[in-house]
C-alpha positions as CSV (number, residue, x, y, z in Angstrom):
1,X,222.9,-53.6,105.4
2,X,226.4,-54.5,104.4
3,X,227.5,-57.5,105.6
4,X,230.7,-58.2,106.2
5,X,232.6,-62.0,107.2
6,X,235.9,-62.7,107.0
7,X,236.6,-60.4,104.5
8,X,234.3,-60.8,102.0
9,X,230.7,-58.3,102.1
10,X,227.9,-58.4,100.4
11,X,224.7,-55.4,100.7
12,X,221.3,-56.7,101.8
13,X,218.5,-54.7,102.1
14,X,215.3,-55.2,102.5
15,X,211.4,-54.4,104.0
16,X,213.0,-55.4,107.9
17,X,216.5,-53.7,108.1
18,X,217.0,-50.7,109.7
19,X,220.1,-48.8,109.8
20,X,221.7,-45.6,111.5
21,X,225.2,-44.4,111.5
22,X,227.1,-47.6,111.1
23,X,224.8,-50.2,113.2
24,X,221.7,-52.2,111.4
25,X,219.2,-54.2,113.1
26,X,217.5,-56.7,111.1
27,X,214.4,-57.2,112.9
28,X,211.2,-59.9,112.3
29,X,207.9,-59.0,113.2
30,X,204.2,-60.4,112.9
31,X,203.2,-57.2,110.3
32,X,205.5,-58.0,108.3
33,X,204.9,-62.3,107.9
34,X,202.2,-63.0,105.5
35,X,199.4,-64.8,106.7
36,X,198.1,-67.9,105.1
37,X,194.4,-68.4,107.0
38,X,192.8,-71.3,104.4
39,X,194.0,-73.0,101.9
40,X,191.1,-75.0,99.4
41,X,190.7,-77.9,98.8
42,X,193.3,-79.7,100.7
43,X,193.0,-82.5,99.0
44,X,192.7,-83.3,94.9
45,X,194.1,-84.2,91.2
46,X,196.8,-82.8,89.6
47,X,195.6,-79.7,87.6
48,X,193.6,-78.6,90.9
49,X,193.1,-75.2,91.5
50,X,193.8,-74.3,95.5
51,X,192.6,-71.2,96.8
52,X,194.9,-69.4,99.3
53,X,193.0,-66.7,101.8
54,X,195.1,-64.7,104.5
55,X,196.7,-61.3,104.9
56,X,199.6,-59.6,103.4
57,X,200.0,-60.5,99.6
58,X,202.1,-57.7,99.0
59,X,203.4,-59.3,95.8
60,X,204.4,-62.1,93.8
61,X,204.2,-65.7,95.0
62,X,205.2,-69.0,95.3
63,X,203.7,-72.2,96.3
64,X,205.6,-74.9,96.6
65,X,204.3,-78.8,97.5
66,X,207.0,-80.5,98.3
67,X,209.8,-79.9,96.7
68,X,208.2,-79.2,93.5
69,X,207.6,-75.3,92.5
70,X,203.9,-75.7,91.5
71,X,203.5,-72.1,90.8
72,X,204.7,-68.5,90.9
73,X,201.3,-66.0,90.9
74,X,200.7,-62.7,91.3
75,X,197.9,-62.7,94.3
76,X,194.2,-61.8,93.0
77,X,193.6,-59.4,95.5
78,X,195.7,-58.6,99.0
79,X,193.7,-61.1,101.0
80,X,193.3,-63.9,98.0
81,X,195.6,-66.0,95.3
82,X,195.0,-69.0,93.4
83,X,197.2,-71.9,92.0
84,X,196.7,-74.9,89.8
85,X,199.0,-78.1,90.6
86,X,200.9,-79.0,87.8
87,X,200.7,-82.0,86.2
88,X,203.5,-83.8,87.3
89,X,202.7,-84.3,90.6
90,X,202.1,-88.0,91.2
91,X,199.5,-89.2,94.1
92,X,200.6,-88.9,98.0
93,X,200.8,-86.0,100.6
94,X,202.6,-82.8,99.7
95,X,203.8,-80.1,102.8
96,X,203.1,-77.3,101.0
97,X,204.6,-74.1,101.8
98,X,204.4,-70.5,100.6
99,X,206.3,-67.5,100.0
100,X,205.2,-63.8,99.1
101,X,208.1,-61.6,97.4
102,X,209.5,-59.6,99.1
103,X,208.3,-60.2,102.5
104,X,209.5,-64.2,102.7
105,X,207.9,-67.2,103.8
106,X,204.6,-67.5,105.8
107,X,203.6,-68.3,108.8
108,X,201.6,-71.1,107.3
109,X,202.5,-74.7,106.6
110,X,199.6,-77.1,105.4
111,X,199.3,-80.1,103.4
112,X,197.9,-81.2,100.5
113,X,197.0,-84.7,99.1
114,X,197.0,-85.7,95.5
115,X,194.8,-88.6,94.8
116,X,195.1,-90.9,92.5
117,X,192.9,-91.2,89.3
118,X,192.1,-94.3,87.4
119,X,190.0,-93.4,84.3
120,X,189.9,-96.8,81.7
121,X,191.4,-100.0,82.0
122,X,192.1,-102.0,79.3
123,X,191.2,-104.4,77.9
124,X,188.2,-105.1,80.5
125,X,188.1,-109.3,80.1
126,X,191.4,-111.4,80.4
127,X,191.8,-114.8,80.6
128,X,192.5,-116.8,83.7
129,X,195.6,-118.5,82.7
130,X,197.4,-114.6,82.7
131,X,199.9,-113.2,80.3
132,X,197.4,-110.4,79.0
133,X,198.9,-107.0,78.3
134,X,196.9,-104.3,80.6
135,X,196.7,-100.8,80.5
136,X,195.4,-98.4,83.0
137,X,195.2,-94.9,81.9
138,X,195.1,-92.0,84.3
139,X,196.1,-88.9,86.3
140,X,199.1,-89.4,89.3
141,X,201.1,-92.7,89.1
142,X,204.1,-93.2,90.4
143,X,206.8,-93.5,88.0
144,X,208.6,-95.8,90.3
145,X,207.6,-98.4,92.5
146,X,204.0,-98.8,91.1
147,X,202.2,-101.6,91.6
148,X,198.9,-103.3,90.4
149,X,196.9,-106.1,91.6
150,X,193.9,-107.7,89.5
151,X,192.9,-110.5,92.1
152,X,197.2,-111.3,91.4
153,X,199.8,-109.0,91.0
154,X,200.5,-107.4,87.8
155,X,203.9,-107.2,86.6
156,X,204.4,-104.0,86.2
157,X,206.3,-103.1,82.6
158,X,206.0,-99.4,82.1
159,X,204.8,-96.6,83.8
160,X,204.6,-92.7,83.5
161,X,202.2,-90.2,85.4
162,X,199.3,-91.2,83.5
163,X,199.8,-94.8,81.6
164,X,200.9,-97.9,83.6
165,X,201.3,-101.2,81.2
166,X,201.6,-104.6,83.3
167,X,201.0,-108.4,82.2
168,X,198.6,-109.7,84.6
């Protein structure tokens, strides 16, 4: 299809367009939407591996949660694909969305939660007066806007997706 606006044009072509003499129809149509049917688990770490089952994985694709690109896969099979989560996701609820190359995006908009993992605290005994440097080590804090309570707030003087440092 060449468009054509104002002057300027540009060729597009694709799985949908169909053209004869000098008119193209650009048409959208269930066949031609991949299908997402399941996505597994819907809720876990970062570094999870989420199974996607539906119809249609004609190609490459990509799986976003939120706005972050968590992967680009070819599909294991037409009906099946996998994807880890990176890392860098912290903890919360993700709309995740999906897209299979060349076809677009599909019909299929889920969500998935990241929880939060604690794994050590340190040290384990403080004293009651306060002013003891804590650190909690794990997978999906918040790099702003964390914040820790040990029976009183902690004030909180570092964090990064796995290490948060407060002085209770």
């Amino acid at each position: 299809i060449n468009a054509e606006y104002m002057g300027e044009s540009s060729w597009v072509d694709g799985p949908h367009a169909n053209c004869s003499s000098s008119v193209c129809m650009y048409t959208f149509t269930d066949a031609g939407t991949p299908k997402i049917t399941a996505m597994t688990p819907t809720t876990g770490q970062a570094t999870t591996s989420v199974t996607f089952t539906g119809t249609a994985y004609t190609g490459p694709m990509t799986v976003w949660f939120g706005s972050q690109t968590a992967c680009t896969m070819a599909p294991a099979s037409p009906t099946s694909a996998v994807c880890t989560l990176p890392a860098v996701l912290p903890a919360g609820g993700y709309p995740v969305a999906v897209q299979v190359h060349p076809l677009g995006l599909s019909a299929f908009f889920g969500n998935f939660t990241v929880a939060l993992n604690v794994a050590t605290v340190s040290p384990l005994v403080g004293s009651r007066g306060g002013g003891q440097n804590v650190t909690i080590v794990g997978q999906g804090f918040h790099t702003a806007g964390t914040s820790v309570t040990i029976h009183v707030p902690c004030i909180v003087l570092s964090t990064t997706l796995t290490h948060v440092l407060c002085v209770d």
